[in-house]
N, C-alpha and C positions, 0 to 999 in steps of 0.2 A: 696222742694229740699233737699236733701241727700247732709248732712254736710262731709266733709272729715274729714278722721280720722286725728288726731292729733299723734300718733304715727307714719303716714308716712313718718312726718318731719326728715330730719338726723338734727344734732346739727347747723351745719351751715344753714342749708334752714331757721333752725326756728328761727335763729338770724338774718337773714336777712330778711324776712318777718318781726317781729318785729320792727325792726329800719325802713325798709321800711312803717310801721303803724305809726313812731314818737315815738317810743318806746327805754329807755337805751337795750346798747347792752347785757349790766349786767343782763337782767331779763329773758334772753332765758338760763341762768344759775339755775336763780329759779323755772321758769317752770319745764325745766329740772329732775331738782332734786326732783320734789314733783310728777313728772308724771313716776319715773323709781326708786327712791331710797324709796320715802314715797306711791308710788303708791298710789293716792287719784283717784277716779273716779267720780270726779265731780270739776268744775274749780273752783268751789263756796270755794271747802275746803282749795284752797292755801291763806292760810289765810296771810300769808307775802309779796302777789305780788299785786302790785298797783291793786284795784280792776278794775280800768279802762281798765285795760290790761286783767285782768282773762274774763270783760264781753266780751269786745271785742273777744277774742280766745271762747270765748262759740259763741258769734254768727258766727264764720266760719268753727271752728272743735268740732268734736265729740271726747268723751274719749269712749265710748260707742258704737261701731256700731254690736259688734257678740252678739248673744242673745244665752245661751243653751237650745236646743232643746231637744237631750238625751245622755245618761250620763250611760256607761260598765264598772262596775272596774271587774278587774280579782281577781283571790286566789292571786295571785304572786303580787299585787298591781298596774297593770295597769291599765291603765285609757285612756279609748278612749271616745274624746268629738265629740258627733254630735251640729255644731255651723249653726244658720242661721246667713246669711248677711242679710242684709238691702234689698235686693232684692228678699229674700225668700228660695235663692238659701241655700242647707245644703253644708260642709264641715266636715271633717275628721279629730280632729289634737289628737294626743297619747301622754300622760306620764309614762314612763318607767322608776322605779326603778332598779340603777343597784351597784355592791358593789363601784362602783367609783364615783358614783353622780345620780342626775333624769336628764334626759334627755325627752327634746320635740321633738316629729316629725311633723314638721308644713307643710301644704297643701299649694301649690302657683296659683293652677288653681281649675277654678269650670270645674270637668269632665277633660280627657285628652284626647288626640288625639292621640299618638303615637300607642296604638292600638295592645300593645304587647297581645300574645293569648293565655296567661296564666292568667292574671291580669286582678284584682275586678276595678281596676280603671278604666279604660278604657272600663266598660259597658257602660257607658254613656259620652255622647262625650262632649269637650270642651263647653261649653257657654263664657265664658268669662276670662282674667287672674285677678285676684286676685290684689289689691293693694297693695303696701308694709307696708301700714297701717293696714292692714288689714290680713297683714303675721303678723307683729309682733304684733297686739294686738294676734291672737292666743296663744305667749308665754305669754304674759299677763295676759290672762284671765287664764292660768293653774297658774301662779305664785298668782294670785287673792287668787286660789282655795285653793292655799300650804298656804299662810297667814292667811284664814278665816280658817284652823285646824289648827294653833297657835302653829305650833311646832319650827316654826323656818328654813322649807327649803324652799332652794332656786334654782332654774332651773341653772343645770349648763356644760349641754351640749347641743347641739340643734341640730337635722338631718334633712336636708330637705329633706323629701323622700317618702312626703304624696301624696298627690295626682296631679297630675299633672308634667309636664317637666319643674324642674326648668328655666332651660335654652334658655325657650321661652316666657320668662317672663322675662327677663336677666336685665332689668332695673330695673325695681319693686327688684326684688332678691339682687341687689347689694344695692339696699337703705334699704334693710331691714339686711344686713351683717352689715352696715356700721351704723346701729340703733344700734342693739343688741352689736355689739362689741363695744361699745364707751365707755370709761373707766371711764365720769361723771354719767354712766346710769347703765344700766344692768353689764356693764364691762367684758361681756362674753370672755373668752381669745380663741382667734383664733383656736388653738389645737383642741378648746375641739365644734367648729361646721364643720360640714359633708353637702356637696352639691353631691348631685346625678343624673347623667344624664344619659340618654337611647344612648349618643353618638354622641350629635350635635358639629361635629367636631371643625368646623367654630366658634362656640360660645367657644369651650375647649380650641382654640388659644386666643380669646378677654379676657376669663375668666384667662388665664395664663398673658396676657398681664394688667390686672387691678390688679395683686400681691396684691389680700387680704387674702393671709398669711391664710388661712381657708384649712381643708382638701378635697379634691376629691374624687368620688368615680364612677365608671360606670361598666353600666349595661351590661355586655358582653353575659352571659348566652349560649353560645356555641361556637366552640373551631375553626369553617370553615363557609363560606358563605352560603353556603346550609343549615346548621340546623342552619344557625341567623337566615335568610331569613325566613325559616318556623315559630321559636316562636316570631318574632321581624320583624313587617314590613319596619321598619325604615333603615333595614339593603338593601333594597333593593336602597336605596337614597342613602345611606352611607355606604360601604361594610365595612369588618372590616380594608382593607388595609387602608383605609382610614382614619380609625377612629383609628389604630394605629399610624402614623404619626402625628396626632394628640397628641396622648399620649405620646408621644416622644418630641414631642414640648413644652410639659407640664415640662417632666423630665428633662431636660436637661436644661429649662430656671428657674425653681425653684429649683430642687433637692431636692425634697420633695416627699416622698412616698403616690402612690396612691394605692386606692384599685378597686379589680376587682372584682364586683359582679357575683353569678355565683350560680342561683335558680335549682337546682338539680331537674329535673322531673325523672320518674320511665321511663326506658327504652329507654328514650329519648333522653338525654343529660349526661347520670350518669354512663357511662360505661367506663371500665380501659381505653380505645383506646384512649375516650375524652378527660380523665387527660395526657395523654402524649400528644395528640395531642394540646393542651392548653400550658402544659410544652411548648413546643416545638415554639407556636407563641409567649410566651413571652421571650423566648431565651433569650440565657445568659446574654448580655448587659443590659436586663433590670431585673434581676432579685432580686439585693441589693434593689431596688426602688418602688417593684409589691408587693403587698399583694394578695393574694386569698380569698375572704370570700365568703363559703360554706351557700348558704342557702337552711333550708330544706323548701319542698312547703310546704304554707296552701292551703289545697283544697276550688276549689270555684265552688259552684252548677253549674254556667252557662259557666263551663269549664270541665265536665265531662271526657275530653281524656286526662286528664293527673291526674296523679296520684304520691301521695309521698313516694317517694326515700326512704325503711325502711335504718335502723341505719345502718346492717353490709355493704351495699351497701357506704352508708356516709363516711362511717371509710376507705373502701376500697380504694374513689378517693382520700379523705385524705392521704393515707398513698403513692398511687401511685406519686400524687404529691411533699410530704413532701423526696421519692427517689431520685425525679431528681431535688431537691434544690429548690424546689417554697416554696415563704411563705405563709403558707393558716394558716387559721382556718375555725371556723365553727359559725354560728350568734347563740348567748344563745337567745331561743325566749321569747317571751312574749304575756301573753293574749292568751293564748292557746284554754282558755274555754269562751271566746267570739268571738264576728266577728273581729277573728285577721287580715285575709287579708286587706292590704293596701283599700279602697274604698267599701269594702264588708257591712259593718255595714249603709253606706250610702248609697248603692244601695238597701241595702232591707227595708231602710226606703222609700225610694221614689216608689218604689214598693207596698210597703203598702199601704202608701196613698191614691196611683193613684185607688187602689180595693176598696178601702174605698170610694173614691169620683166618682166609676166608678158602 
């Protein structure tokens, strides 16, 4: 039997399991602190917690359950890890050097389903979500990597925007915000993690309703129903009317600025018409509280009809927007000269394979 990770505990579960075992409440403090501040990878090494207690938590959780499989750094210093689980199944999580800190983008599902038709991620479809154990040892095992080069850094932003819809994982995701961000552990500050959704509206109201203070961000990627519809099937469940009231319900109950993702394809979505017609649905009211972030596409083989948006086309929805007062920018990429797309590095591993074993 497949031991559960011991990182999927948030501080209270694991102090109540504890004391639930006959255990001081006191020592879900030491654990704690040797599993997030001295990061030891073995229960053996808490050398100050009643041993009783360390065997006991080795016989029901794991510190250990991702194993790396392989392993991209870029020129620019990124780093995408291909990780197995305990099931075999690979995952996707990336570190990104940037002038304000390293930031992780951690994976919440194996394969996704939203099924956008641009996206490496969704070549292959869901199997399964992801535990929260199992999201946050991914920041772990890159923090593992940053300590065994002895320099001294520390992961200090986090995006969830690997692979899969966070938000259909909504429990797992909230246990693993509620890991990372706890100020005896990692002590990640809210500001500086990013959640990403393709626009489950219904989950945008619970997610506004659980106030953890973390940032938003959704996948809008065109400006009317008809071209969501086309590169987003999701939009056909959830049209964008929809899924702005939604967004409304976010700003209005937090007052915290979100951002609007927006994958620039050639010809498709990248034209003057589309930055006003965009201006124009995020209209004035919300315009103090919208970001715009510009992303250029990475091309993916097994999406051949679309193609990337050159610079002076970039600059131009840019600038069309930055006239009628929206706040954009544009995403600095990374990993340019590996399999930068989201699930692309993953999919041509399992591909491999299957030629190899086939």
């Amino acid at each position: 039997m497949n031991k559960q990770s011991i990182y999927g505990l948030t501080f209270e579960q694991l102090t109540a399991w504890l004391i639930e075992h006959g255990h001081k409440k006191s020592r879900a403090s030491h654990v704690w602190e040797w599993l997030y501040r001295k990061r030891v990878t073995d229960f053996s090494d808490m050398i100050d917690v009643n041993k009783e207690c360390s065997q006991l938590l080795s016989e029901h959780f794991a510190i250990q359950t991702l194993t790396e499989h392989t392993k991209q750094q870029s020129a620019d210093g990124t780093i995408k890890f291909l990780f197995k689980l305990y099931d075999g199944n690979l995952i996707e999580t990336v570190l990104m050097r940037h002038k304000f800190g390293l930031s992780v983008c951690v994976t919440t599902q194996v394969g996704c389903n939203i099924g956008c038709s641009f996206c490496a991620s969704g070549l292959l479809k869901k199997s399964r979500d992801l535990s929260s154990g199992e999201i946050v040892e991914q920041v772990m095992n890159v923090q593992h990597h940053l300590d065994q080069a002895g320099e001294g850094d520390l992961v200090s932003h986090i995006v969830v925007m690997g692979i899969g819809e966070p938000f259909d994982n909504f429990t797992n995701l909230v246990d693993f915000l509620n890991v990372v961000k706890d100020q005896k552990g990692l002590a990640l500050a809210a500001r500086h993690i990013t959640v990403s959704t393709s626009g489950l509206a219904d989950k945008i109201y619970e997610f506004t309703d659980a106030d953890l203070r973390v940032n938003l961000a959704v996948s809008l990627h065109a400006p009317n129903d008809e071209l969501r519809t086309r590169i987003m099937k999701i939009n056909k469940a959830i049209p964008i009317e929809k899924l702005m009231k939604a967004i409304d319900y976010y700003l209005e109950r937090t007052n915290r600025r979100i951002t609007l993702e927006y994958i620039l394809l050639k010809d498709v979505n990248d034209q003057r018409e589309h930055a006003i017609e965009l201006s124009e649905l995020i209209g004035e009211h919300r315009r103090s509280l919208v970001n715009v972030n510009l992303i250029p596409y990475n091309p993916v083989d097994e999406h051949s009809q679309y193609q990337r948006t050159d610079r002076a086309t970039v600059s131009a929805f840019y600038d069309t927007l930055k006239k009628q007062g929206v706040s954009v920018s544009v995403r600095l990429e990374h990993g340019t000269d590996i399999d930068a797309a989201c699930g692309q590095l993953r999919s041509k591993q399992i591909k491999a394979e299957a030629q190899r074993s086939g």
